[in-house]
Legacy VTK file of the C-alpha trace (Angstrom):
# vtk DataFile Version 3.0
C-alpha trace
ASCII
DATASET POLYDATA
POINTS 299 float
-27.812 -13.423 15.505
-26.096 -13.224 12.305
-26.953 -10.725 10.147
-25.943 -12.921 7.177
-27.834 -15.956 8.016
-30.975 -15.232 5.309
-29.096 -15.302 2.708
-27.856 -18.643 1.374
-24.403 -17.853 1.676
-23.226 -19.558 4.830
-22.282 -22.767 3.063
-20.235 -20.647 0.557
-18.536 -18.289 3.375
-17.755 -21.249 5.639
-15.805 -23.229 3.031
-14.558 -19.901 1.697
-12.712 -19.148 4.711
-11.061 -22.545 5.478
-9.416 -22.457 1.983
-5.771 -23.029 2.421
-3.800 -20.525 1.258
-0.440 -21.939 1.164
1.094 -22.701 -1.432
-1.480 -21.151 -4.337
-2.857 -18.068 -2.806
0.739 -17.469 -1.179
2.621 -17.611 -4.552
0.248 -15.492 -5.940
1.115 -12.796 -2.805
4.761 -13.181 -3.435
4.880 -12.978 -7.073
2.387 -9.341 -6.697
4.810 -8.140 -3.618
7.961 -8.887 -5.691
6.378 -6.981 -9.262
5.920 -3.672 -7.173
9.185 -4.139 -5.974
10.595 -4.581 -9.442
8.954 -1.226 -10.494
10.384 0.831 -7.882
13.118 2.865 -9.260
16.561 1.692 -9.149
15.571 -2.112 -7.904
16.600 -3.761 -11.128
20.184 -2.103 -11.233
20.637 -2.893 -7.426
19.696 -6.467 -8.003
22.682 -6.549 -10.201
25.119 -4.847 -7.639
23.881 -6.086 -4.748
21.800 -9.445 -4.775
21.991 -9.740 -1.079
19.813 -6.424 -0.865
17.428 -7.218 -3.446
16.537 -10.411 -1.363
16.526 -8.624 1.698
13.975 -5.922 0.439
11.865 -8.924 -1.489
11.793 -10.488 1.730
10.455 -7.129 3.621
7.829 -7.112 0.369
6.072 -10.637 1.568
7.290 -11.094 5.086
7.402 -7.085 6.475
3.573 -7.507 7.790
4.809 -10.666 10.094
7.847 -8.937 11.365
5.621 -5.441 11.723
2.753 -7.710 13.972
5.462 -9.593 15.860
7.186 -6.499 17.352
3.911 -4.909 18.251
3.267 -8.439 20.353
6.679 -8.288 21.964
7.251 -11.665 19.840
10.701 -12.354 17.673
10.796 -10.798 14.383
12.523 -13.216 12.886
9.880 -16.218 13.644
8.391 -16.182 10.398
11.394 -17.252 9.042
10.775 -20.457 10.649
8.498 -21.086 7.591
11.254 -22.518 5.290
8.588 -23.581 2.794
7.373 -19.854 2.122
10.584 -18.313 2.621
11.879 -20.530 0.044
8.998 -20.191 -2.593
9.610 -16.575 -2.123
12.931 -16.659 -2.520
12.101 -18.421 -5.914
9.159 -16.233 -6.979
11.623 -13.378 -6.206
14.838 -15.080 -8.596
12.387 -15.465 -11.206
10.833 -12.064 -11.800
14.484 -10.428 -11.226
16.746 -13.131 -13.007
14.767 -15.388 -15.196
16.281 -15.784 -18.505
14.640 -13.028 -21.172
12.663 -11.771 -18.925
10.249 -14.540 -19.559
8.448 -14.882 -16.279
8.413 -11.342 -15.899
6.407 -10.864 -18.571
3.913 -13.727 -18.297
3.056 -12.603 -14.748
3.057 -8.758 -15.627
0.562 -9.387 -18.364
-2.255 -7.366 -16.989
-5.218 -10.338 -17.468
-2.941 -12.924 -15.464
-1.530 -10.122 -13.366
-5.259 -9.175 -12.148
-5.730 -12.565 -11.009
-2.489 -12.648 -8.922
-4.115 -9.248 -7.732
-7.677 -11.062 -6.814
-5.625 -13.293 -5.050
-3.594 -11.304 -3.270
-6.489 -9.951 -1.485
-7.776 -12.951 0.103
-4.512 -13.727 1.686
-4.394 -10.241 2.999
-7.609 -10.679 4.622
-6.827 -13.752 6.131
-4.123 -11.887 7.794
-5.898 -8.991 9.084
-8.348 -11.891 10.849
-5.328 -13.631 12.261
-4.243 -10.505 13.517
-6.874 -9.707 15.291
-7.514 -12.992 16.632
-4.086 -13.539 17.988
-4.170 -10.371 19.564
-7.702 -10.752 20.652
-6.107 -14.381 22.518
-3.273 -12.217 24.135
-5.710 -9.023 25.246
-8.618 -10.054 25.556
-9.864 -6.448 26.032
-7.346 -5.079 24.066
-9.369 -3.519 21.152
-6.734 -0.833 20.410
-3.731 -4.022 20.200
-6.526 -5.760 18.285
-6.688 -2.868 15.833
-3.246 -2.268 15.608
-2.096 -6.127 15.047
-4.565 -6.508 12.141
-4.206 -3.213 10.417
-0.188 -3.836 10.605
-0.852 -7.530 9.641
-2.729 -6.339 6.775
-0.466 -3.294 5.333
2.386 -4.018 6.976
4.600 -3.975 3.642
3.352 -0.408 3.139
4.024 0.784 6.736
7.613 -0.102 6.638
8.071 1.755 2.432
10.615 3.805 4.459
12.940 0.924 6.087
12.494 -0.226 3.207
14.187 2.344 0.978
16.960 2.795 3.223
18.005 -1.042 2.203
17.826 0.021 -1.100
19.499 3.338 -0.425
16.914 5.596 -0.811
15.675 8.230 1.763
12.173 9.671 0.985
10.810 10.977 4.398
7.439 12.271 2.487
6.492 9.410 0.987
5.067 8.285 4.834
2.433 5.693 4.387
1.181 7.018 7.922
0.908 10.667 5.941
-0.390 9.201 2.564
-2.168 6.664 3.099
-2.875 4.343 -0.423
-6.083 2.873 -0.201
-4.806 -0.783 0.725
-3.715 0.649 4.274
-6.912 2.721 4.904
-8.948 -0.523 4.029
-6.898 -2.914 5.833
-7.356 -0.229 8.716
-10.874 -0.167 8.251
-11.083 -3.738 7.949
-9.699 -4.572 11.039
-12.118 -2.395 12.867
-14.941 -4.800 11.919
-12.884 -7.659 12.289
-11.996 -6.436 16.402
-16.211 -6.051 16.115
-16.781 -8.899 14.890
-14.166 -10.401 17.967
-15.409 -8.774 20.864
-19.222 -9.455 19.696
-20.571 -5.890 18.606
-20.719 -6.878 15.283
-23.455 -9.363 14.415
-22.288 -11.571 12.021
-19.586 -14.752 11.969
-15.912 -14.569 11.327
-16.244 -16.547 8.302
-19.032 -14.179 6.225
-17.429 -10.916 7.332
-13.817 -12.554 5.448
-16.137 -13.622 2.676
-18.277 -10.244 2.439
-14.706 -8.170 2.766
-12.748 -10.206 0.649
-15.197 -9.738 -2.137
-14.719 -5.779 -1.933
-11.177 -5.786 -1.440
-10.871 -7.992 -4.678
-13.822 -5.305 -6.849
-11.662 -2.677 -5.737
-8.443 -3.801 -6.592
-8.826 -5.613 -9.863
-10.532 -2.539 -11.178
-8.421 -0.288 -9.787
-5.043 -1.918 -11.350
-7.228 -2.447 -14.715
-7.591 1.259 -14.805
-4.400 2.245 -13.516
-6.349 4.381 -10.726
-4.947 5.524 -7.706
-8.575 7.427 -6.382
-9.908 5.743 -2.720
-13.272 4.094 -2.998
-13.643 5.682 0.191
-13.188 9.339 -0.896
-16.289 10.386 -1.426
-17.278 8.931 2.252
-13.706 10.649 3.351
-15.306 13.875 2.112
-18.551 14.176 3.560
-17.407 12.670 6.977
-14.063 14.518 7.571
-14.830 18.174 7.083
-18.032 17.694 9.796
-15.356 15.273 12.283
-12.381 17.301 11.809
-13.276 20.841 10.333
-12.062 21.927 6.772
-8.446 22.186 6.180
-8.725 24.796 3.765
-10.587 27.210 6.337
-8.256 27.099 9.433
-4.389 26.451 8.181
-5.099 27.296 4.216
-1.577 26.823 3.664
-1.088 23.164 5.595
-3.556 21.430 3.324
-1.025 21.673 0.877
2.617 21.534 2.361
4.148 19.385 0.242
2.183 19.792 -3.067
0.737 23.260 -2.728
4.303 24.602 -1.161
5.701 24.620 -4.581
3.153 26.527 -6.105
2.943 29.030 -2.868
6.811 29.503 -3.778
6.357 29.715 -7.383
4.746 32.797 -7.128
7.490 34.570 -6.207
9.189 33.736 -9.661
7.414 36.680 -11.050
10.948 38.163 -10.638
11.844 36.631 -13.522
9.402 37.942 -15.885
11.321 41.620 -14.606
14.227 40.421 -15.757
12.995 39.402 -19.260
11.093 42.619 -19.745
14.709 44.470 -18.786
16.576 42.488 -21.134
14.125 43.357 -24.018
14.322 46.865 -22.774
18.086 46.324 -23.564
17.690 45.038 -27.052
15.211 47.585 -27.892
17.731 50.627 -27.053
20.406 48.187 -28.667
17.930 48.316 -31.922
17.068 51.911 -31.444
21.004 53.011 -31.577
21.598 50.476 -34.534
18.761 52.422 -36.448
20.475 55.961 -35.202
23.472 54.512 -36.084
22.634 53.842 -39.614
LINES 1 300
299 0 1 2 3 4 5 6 7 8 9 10 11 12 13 14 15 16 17 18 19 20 21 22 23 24 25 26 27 28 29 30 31 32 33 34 35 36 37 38 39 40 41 42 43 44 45 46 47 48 49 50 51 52 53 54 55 56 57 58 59 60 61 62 63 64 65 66 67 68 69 70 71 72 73 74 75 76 77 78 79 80 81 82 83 84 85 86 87 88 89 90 91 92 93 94 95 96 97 98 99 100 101 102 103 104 105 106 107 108 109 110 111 112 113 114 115 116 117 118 119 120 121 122 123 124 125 126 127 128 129 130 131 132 133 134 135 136 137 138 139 140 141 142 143 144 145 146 147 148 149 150 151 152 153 154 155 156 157 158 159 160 161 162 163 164 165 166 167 168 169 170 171 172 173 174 175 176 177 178 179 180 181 182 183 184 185 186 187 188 189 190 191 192 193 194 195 196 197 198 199 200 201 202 203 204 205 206 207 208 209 210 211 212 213 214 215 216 217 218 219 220 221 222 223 224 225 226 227 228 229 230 231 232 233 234 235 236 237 238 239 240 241 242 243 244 245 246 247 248 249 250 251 252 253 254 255 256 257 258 259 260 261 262 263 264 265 266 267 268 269 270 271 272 273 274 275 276 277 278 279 280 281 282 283 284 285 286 287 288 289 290 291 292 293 294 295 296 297 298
């Protein structure tokens, strides 16, 4: 029984989900997957040098989630490419933002008002995807839940999973920034998201494919159009993350006090040490105050 049936939303979810979302909803994917490109460091200048790259890592920006899922499924990588419709409208969207005369579309779609619809947008298609995910993997293993999971959550923040690939293309080599280390809140939600979605498939979830993408859809969009409006980077799910983990998996502060923190605590563990330098300061006034004491003697 669905757990969604009371409520007079099944009309509304049912023609929600079989909106197509080629070519509007796709366009708006590519043109959001192609700005964060654009703002990584470096990107503009290498479009200039190298144009070939700069495709190549646009590409990986709306494609990388297809080419993640296919390896998983032992299917080619390079399939999607099939598509020449989308791989030509986001070889356009890409041209546009990174060549367009003036900057002009650039600036229309980084206006924050249209660039939070883009945003809204971009949402539903990556919802669709987890679904698909988990469906095609669900029609491959049917018992598969851990392929299930794994197909959706890669179909779903696939982009992010591959930042390091990536930045090689680009020529950049930033181990730490791991997406499987620090997770942003798009790949713990398209995580979590595909856990009710492989639910929902295998039947221990009661309620229909089409109101779970309607019911997640709706958060995914809350959370991201606020969270761009207020230029916030904090997890809806941190306060959930912090009640949960420290009963699950223990406090990290309690049994490796200094792990908690490698990489942003290290520096501060190490800048303790520097109190060598205020010893060195306190010499070299020493110095100047027998230099000052002699001058005084001296006259």
């Amino acid at each position: 029984m669905d757990l969604a049936e009371a409520l007079p939303l099944g009309e509304l979810a049912a023609a929600f989900a079989a909106l197509p979302v080629f070519p509007l909803f796709d366009t708006a994917y590519f043109i959001i997957s192609v700005l964060y490109l654009k703002y990584e460091p470096g990107a503009v200048e290498m479009s200039r040098k190298s144009p070939f790259a700069s495709w190549l890592c646009a590409m990986l920006h709306c494609f990388g989630s297809y080419i993640l899922a296919d390896l998983l499924l032992g299917e080619a990588p390079i399939a999607y490419f099939s598509h020449n419709s989308s791989v030509i409208l986001a070889t356009a969207v890409w041209y546009l933002i990174f060549f367009c005369p003036m900057n002009l579309f650039y600036k229309c779609v980084s206006f924050l008002p249209v660039k939070l619809i883009f945003v809204a947008m971009k949402e539903v298609v990556r919802v669709r995807k987890i679904a698909a995910g988990v469906h095609h993997a669900h029609h491959l293993y049917h018992h598969g839940w851990f392929v299930m999971m794994a197909t959706g959550w890669v179909k779903g923040s696939g982009v992010a999973l591959m930042s390091n690939f990536e930045q090689l293309l680009r020529g950049v080599w930033k181990p730490e920034t791991n997406e499987i280390l620090h997770m942003s809140f798009p790949t713990k939600a398209s995580l979590y998201g595909t856990v009710l979605f492989t639910l929902q498939q295998t039947h221990w979830l009661p309620i229909s494919e089409a109101n779970l993408i309607f019911f997640f859809t709706m958060f995914m969009i809350v959370c991201k159009v606020f969270m761009t409006a207020t230029h916030s980077h904090a997890s809806p799910f941190a306060p959930l993350e912090n009640l949960i983990c420290p009963v699950l998996f223990g406090s990290g502060s309690s049994g490796h006090p200094g792990h908690h923190h490698d990489h942003h605590g290290a520096s501060h563990e190490v800048s303790h040490p520097p109190p060598p330098p205020p010893p060195a300061k306190s010499k070299e006034e020493l110095n100047e105050g027998t230099r000052k004491r002699k001058a005084k003697k001296a006259e």
